[in-house]
KOLPAMAR-765508 format. One record per residue (C-alpha): x, y, z. Coordinates in steps of 0.2 Angstrom, whole numbers, plus 5000, padded with zeros to 4 digits. Example, Ala and Ser with C-alpha at 12.3 -4.5 7.8 and 13.67 -1.06 7.14 Angstrom:
2
+------+------+------+
!   px !   py !   pz !
+------+------+------+
! 5062 ! 4978 ! 5039 !
! 5068 ! 4995 ! 5036 !
+------+------+------+
***
This chain:
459
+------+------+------+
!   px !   py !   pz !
+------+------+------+
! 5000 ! 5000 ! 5000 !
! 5014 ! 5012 ! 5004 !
! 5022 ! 5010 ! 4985 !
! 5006 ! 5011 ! 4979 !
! 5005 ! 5028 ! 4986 !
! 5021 ! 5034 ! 4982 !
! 5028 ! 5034 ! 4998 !
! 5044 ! 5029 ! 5005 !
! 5053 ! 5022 ! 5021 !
! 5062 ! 5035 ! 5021 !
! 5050 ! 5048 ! 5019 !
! 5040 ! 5042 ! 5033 !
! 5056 ! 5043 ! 5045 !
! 5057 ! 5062 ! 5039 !
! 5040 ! 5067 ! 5042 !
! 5041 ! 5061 ! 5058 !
! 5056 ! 5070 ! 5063 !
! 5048 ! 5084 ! 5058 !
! 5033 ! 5082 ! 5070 !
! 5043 ! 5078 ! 5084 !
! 5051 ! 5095 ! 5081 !
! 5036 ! 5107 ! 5079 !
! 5030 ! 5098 ! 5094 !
! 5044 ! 5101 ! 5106 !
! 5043 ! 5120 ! 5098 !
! 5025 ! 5122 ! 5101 !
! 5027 ! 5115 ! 5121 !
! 5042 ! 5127 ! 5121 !
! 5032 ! 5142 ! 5117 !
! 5016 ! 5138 ! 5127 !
! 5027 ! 5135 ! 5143 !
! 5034 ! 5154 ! 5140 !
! 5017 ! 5159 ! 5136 !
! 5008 ! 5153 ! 5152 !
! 5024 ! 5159 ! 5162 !
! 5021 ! 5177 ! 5155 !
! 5004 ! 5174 ! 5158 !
! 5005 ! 5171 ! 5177 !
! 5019 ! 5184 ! 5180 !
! 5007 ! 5197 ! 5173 !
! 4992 ! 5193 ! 5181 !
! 5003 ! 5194 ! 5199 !
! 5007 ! 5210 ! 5194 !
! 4989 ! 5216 ! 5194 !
! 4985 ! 5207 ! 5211 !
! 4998 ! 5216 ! 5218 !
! 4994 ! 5233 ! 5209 !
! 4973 ! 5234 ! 5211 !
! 4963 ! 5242 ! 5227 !
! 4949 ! 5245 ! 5222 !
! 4941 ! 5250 ! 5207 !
! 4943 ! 5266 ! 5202 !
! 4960 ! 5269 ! 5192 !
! 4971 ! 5258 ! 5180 !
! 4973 ! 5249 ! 5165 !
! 4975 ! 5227 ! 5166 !
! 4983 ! 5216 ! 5155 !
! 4983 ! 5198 ! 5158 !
! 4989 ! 5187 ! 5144 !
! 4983 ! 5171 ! 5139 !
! 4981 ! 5159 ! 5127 !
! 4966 ! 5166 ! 5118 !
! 4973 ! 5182 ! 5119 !
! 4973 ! 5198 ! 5132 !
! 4961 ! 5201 ! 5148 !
! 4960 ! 5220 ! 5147 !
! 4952 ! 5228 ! 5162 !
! 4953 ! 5245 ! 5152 !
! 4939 ! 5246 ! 5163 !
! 4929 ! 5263 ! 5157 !
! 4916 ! 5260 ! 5172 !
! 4907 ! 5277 ! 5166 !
! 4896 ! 5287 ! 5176 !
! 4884 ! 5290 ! 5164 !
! 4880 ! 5308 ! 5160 !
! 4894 ! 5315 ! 5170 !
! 4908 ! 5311 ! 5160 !
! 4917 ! 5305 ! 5174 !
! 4926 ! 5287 ! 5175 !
! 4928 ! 5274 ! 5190 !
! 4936 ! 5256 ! 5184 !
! 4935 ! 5236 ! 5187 !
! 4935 ! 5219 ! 5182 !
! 4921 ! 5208 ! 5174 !
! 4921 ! 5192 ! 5167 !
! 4906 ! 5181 ! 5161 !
! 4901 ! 5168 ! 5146 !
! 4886 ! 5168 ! 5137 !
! 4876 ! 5166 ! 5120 !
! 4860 ! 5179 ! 5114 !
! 4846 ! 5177 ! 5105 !
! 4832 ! 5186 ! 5102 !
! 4813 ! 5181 ! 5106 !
! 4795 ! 5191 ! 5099 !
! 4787 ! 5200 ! 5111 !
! 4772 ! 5211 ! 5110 !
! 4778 ! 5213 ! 5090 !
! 4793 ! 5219 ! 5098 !
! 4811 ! 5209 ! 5098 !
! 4816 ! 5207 ! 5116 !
! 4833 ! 5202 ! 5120 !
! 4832 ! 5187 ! 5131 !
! 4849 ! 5175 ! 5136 !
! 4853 ! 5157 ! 5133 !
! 4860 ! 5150 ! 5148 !
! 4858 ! 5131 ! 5150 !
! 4852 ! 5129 ! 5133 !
! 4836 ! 5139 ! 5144 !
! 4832 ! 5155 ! 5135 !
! 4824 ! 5170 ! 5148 !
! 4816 ! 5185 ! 5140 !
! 4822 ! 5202 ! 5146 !
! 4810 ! 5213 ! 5150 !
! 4813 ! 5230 ! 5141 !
! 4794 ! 5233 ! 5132 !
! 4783 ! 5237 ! 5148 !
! 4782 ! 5253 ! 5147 !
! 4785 ! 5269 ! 5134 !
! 4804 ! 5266 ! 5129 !
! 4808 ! 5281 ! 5120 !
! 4826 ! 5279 ! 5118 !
! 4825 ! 5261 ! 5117 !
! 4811 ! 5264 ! 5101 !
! 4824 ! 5274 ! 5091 !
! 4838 ! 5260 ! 5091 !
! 4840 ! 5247 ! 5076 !
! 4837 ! 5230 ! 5080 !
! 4854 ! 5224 ! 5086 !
! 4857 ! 5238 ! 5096 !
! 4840 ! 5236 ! 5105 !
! 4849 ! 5218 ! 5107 !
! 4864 ! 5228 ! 5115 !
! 4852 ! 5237 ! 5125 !
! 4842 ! 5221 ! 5132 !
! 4859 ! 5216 ! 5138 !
! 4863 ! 5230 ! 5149 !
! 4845 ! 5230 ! 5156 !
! 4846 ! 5211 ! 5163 !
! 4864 ! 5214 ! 5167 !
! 4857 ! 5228 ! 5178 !
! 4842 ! 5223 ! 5185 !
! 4848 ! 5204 ! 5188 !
! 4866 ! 5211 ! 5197 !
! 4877 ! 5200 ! 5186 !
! 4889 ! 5203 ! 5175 !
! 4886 ! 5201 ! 5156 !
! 4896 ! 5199 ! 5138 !
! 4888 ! 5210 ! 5128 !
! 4887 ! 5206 ! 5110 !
! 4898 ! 5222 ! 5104 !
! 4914 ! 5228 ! 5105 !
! 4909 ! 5248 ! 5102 !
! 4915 ! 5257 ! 5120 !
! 4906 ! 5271 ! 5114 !
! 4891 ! 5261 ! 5107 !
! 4892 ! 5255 ! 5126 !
! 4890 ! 5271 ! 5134 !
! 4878 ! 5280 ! 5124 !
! 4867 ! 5263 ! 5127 !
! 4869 ! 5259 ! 5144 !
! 4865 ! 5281 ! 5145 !
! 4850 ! 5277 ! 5136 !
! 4843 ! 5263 ! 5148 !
! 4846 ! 5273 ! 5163 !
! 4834 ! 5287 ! 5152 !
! 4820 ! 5275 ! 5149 !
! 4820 ! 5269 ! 5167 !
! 4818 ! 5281 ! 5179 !
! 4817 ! 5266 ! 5193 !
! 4833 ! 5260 ! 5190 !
! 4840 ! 5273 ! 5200 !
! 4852 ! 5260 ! 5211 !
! 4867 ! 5262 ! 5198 !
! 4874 ! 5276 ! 5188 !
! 4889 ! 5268 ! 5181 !
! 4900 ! 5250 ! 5173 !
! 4916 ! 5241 ! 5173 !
! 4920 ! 5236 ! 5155 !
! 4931 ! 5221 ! 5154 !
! 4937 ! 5219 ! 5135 !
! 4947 ! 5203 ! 5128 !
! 4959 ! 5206 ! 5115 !
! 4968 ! 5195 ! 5103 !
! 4982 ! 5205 ! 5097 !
! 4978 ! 5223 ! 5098 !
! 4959 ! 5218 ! 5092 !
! 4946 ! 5218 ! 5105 !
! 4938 ! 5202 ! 5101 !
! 4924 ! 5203 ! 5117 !
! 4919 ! 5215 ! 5130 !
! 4910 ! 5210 ! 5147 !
! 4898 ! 5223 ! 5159 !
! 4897 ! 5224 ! 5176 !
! 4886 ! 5237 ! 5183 !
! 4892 ! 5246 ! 5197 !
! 4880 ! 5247 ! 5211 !
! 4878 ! 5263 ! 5225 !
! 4866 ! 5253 ! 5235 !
! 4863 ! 5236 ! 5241 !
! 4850 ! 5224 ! 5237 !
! 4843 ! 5227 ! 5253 !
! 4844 ! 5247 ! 5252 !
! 4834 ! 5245 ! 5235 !
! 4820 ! 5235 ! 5244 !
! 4817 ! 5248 ! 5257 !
! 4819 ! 5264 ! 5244 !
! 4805 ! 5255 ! 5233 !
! 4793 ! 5252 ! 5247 !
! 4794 ! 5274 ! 5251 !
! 4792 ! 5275 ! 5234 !
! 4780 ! 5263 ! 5230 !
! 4769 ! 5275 ! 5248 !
! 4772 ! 5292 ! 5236 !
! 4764 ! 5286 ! 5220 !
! 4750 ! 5277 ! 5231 !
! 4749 ! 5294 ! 5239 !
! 4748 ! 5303 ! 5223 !
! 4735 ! 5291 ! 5213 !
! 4724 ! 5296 ! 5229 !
! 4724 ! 5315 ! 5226 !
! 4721 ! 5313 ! 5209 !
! 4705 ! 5320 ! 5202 !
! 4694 ! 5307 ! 5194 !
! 4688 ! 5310 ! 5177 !
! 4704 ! 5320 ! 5171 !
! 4709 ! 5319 ! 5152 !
! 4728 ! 5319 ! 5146 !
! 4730 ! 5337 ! 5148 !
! 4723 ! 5336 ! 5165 !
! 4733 ! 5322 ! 5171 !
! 4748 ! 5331 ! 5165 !
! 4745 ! 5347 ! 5174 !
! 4743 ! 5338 ! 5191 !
! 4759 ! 5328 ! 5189 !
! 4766 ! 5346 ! 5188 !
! 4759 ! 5353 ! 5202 !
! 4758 ! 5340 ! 5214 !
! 4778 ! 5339 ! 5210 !
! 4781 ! 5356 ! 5211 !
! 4769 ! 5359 ! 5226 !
! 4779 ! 5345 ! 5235 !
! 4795 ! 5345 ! 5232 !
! 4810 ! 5357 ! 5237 !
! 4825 ! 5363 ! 5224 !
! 4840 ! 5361 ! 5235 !
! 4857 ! 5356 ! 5226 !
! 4869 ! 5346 ! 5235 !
! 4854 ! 5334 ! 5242 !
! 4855 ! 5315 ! 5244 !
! 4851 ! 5304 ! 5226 !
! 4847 ! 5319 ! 5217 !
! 4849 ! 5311 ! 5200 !
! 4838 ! 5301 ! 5204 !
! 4818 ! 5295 ! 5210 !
! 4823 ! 5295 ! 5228 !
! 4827 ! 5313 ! 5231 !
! 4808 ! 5319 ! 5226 !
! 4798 ! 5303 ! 5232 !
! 4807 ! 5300 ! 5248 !
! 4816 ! 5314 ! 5253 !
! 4805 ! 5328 ! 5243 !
! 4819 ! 5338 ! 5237 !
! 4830 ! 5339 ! 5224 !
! 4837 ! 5347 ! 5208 !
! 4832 ! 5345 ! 5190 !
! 4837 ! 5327 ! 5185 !
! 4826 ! 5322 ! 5199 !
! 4811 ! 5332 ! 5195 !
! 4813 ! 5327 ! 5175 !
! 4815 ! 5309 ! 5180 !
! 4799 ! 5311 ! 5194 !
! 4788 ! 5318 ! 5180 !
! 4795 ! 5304 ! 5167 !
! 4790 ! 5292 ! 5183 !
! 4771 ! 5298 ! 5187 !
! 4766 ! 5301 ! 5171 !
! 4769 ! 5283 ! 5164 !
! 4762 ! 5278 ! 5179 !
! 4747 ! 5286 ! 5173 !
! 4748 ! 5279 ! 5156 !
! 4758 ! 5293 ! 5146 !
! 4772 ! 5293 ! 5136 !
! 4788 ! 5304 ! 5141 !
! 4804 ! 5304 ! 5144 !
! 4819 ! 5316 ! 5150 !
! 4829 ! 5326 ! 5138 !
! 4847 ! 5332 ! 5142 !
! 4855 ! 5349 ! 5138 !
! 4861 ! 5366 ! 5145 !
! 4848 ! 5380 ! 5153 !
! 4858 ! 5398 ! 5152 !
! 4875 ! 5388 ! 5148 !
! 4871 ! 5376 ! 5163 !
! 4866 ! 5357 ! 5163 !
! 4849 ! 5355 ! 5164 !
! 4836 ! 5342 ! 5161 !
! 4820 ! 5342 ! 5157 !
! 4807 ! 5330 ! 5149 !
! 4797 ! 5329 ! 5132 !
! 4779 ! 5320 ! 5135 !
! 4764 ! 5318 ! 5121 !
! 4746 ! 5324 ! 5123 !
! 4736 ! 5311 ! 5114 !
! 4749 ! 5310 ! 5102 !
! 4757 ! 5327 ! 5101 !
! 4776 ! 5329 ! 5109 !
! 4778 ! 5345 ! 5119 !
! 4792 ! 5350 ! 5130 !
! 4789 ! 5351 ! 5149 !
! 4802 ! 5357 ! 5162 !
! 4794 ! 5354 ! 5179 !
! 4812 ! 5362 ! 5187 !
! 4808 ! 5380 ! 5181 !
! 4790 ! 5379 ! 5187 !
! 4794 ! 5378 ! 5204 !
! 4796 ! 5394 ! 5215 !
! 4809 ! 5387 ! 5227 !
! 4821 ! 5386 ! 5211 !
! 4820 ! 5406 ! 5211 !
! 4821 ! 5405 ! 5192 !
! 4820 ! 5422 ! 5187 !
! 4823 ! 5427 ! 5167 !
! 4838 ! 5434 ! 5162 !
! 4841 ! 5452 ! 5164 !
! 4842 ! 5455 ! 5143 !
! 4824 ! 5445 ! 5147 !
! 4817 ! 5456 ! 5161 !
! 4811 ! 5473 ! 5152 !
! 4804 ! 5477 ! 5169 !
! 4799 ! 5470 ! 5186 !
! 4795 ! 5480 ! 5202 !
! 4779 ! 5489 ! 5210 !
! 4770 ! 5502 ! 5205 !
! 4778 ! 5514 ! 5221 !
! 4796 ! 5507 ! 5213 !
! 4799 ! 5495 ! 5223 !
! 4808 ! 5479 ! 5216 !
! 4797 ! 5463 ! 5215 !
! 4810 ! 5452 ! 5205 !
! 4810 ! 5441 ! 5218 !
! 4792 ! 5436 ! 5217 !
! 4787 ! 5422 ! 5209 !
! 4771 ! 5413 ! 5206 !
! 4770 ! 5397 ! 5217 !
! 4768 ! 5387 ! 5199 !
! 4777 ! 5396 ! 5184 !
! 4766 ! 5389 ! 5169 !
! 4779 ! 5398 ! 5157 !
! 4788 ! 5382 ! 5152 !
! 4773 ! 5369 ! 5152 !
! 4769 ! 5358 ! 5135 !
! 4779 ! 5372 ! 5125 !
! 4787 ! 5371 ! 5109 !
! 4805 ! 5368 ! 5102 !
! 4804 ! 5386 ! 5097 !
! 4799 ! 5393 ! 5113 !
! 4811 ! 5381 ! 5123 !
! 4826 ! 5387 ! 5112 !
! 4824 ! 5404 ! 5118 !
! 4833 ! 5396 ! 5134 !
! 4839 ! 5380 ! 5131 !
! 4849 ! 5372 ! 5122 !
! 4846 ! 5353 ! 5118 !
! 4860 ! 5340 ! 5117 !
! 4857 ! 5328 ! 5102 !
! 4844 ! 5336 ! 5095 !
! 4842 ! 5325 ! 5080 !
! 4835 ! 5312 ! 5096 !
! 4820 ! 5323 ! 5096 !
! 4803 ! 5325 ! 5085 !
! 4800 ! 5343 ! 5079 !
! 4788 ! 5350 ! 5094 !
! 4779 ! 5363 ! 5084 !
! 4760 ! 5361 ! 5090 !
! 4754 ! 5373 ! 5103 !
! 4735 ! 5369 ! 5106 !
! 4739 ! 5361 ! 5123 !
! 4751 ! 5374 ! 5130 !
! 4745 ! 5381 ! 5148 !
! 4740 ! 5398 ! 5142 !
! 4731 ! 5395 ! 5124 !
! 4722 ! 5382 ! 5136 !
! 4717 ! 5391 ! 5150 !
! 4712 ! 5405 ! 5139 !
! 4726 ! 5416 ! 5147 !
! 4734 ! 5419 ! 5129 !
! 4733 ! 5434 ! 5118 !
! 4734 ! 5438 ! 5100 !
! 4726 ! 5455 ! 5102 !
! 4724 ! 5467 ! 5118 !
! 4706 ! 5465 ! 5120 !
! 4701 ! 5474 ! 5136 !
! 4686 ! 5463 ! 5140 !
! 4694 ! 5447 ! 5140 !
! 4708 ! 5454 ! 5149 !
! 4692 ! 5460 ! 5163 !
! 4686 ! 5442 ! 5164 !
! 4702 ! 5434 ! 5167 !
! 4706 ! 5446 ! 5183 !
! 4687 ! 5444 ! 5190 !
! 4689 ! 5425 ! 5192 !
! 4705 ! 5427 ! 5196 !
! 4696 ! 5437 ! 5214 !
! 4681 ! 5427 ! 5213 !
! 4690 ! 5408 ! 5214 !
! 4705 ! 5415 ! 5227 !
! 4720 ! 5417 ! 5216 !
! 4734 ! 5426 ! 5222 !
! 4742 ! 5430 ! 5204 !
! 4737 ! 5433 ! 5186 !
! 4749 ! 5428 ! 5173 !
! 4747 ! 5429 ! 5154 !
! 4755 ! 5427 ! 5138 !
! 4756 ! 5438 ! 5123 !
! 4756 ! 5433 ! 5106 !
! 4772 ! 5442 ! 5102 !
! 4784 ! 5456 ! 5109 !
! 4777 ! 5468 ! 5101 !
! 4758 ! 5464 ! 5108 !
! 4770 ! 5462 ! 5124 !
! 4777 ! 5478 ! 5124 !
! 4760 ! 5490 ! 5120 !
! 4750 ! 5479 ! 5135 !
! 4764 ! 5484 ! 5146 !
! 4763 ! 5505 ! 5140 !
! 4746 ! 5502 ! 5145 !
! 4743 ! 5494 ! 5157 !
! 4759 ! 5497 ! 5169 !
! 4765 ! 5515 ! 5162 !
! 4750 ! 5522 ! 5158 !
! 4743 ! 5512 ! 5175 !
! 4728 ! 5505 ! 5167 !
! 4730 ! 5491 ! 5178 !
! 4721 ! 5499 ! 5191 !
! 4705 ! 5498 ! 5182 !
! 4707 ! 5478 ! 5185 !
! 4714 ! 5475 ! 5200 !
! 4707 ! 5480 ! 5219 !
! 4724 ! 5483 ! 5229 !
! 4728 ! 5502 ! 5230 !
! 4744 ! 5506 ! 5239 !
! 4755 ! 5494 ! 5232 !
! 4755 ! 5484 ! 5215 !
! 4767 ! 5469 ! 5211 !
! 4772 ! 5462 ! 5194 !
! 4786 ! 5453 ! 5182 !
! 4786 ! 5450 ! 5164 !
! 4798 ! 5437 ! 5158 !
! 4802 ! 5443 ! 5140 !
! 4808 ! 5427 ! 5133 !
! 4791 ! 5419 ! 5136 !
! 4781 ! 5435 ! 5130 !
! 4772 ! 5434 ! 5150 !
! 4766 ! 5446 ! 5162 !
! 4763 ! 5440 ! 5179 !
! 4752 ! 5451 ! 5191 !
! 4749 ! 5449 ! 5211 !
! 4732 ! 5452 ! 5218 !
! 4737 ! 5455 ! 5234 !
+------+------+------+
***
């Protein structure tokens, strides 16, 4: 058989030889490699604390263990750092006629959860980034650590961001450790490990105060209320109840406004995002700048139509008061200054438009966002407190139920500046006020010029 093959004695000794050779080679080199391998990884025992600082290496057969570790605080820019590690295949399952990521451990595949409420973020995202997506969510609601099925950082952080956006009761972690494998200089896998600021235990206790308030608040709320409705008292009953205070415990987060009843804007835009899907309607919280500061705020839909809402700047204890350039005069009618009075609940920045929200804010991404153009539901065309013209009679009726139901301010809102400008000749320089309002010695107002308002005190 071997002649018949062409083969010889001789040939067979050499090939032989040869494999003894590359084997001895090939031992050679994995002994050097597995000593590299564990002379590294005693390095980084040595080295690591904790997790906050520090780039890991640790060499192995399949390549490099890289603990670049880019545990992001999302939305601060700021980076803590660890080690993660896990093993696991994805799939994808229908759902509601939605793809929901679920994982196959065990050959047993368990749907993630992402689609019970309004995902505004999540909607946006093609179909393997939703996948992405789903991954983080488990990996943070299930406290284990995950392979994700990407190797994108940045794809990472904008998506682990945007779960954090769409889930307002995930308020337990604000940040990751990214382990990545590489092979070479090539990442070939990445792993995520949430990094956790309170205990499983904390968590439990948090969501039972939390799950008290929105009791609380279902039991104020009128019966009978439509969108618009529903939407105004989510505003008021936030604003009403909670305190602007920065510097306060968790308040990024749910836990500031529902348990400890004050916070700053992250908490009040994630509150509203919170109550009002409660209540069955779609928003969610939008990130920018307000007068070259951060700021959030949220973009909710009335029966369909997206308006922006920034519960923060409705509430008195913020102080918001308009830019100077904005404030073409506020005071008394004896000249004594009145800028620091503000209505209890400033309606100047409820369901507005992109327009109108521009004139202060400044949106970051806004190719995220729908055009927010419709202005039917917005607080003063709604409550008829809006004017395209200076009629005198509907001005009358507006300050007589303001006396007759117990208010303690009138504010409304001009069609434009100029409209803005000839009401305020008239009605503070030429003191034509005084045919509408009762007080006699002393008259307090404030017109915020970006918004085209005048606000005036009845007492």
């Amino acid at each position: 058989m071997l002649h018949k093959w062409g083969i010889s004695k001789f040939q067979i000794i050499t090939v032989l030889v040869a494999a003894a050779i590359c084997f001895a080679m090939a031992y050679s080199s994995k002994q050097s490699r597995n000593q590299s391998r564990d002379e590294t990884y005693s390095s980084i025992a040595s080295d690591r604390t904790d997790v906050v600082t520090g780039e890991e290496t640790q060499t192995g057969d399949d390549g490099a263990w890289q603990a670049e570790e880019t545990a992001k605080e999302a939305g601060s820019g700021s980076l803590q750092t660890g080690i993660a590690a896990s093993d696991s295949s994805v799939q994808t399952v229908e759902q509601s006629g939605q793809t929901a990521p679920v994982t196959e451990q065990n050959g047993v595949g368990t749907p993630v959860n992402v689609t019970s409420s309004y995902l505004f973020y999540y909607e946006m995202l093609t179909e393997d980034e939703k996948q992405i997506y789903g991954e983080i969510y488990e990996s943070i609601t299930t406290r284990q650590e995950k392979k994700l099925s990407t190797c994108d950082k940045e794809l990472v952080d904008k998506l682990f961001e945007f779960v954090l956006w769409d889930h307002p009761e995930i308020f337990y972690t604000n940040g990751y450790n990214l382990l990545q494998q590489l092979l070479g200089e090539q990442v070939i896998s990445m792993t995520l490990q949430p990094v956790f600021q309170m205990t499983e235990a904390e968590v439990a206790n948090k969501q039972a105060f939390i799950a008290s308030y929105v009791e609380t608040f279902r039991t104020a709320l009128p019966q009978g209320l439509d969108t618009y409705g529903k939407i105004k008292f989510v505003y008021e009953y936030l604003i009403n109840g909670t305190e602007y205070q920065i510097g306060c415990e968790n308040s990024q987060n749910i836990c500031s406004v529902f348990i400890l009843r004050k916070s700053v804007c992250a908490g009040y835009a994630k509150a509203t995002q919170y109550l009002l899907r409660e209540l069955g309607i779609p928003a969610t919280v939008v990130h920018g700048t307000a007068n070259g500061e951060g700021h959030a705020w949220n973009l909710v839909w009335v029966d369909g139509i997206p308006y922006y809402l920034d519960t923060t700047w409705g509430d008195a204890s913020y102080s918001y008061t308009p830019p100077a350039s904005d404030v073409s005069d506020a005071g008394d009618m004896t000249g004594d200054a009145a800028g620091s009075r503000v209505p209890p609940v400033n309606y100047d920045y409820f369901l507005i438009t992109e327009h109108e929200l521009l004139t202060t804010h400044s949106i970051d991404h806004p190719e995220y966002y729908p055009a927010v153009t419709d202005t039917r539901f917005n607080y003063f065309r709604h409550e008829g407190l809006y004017f395209e013209n200076y009629d005198t009679e509907k001005l009358r009726g507006i300050f007589d139920r303001a006396y007759e139901t117990g208010q303690q301010n009138v504010t409304i809102r001009c069609a434009g500046r100029d409209l803005l400008l000839a009401m305020q000749s008239s009605l503070l320089t030429e003191q034509k006020i005084f045919d509408y309002v009762k007080v006699m010695d002393r008259f307090y107002y404030n017109i915020n010029e970006s918004m085209c308002t005048m606000t005036f005190w009845l007492e």
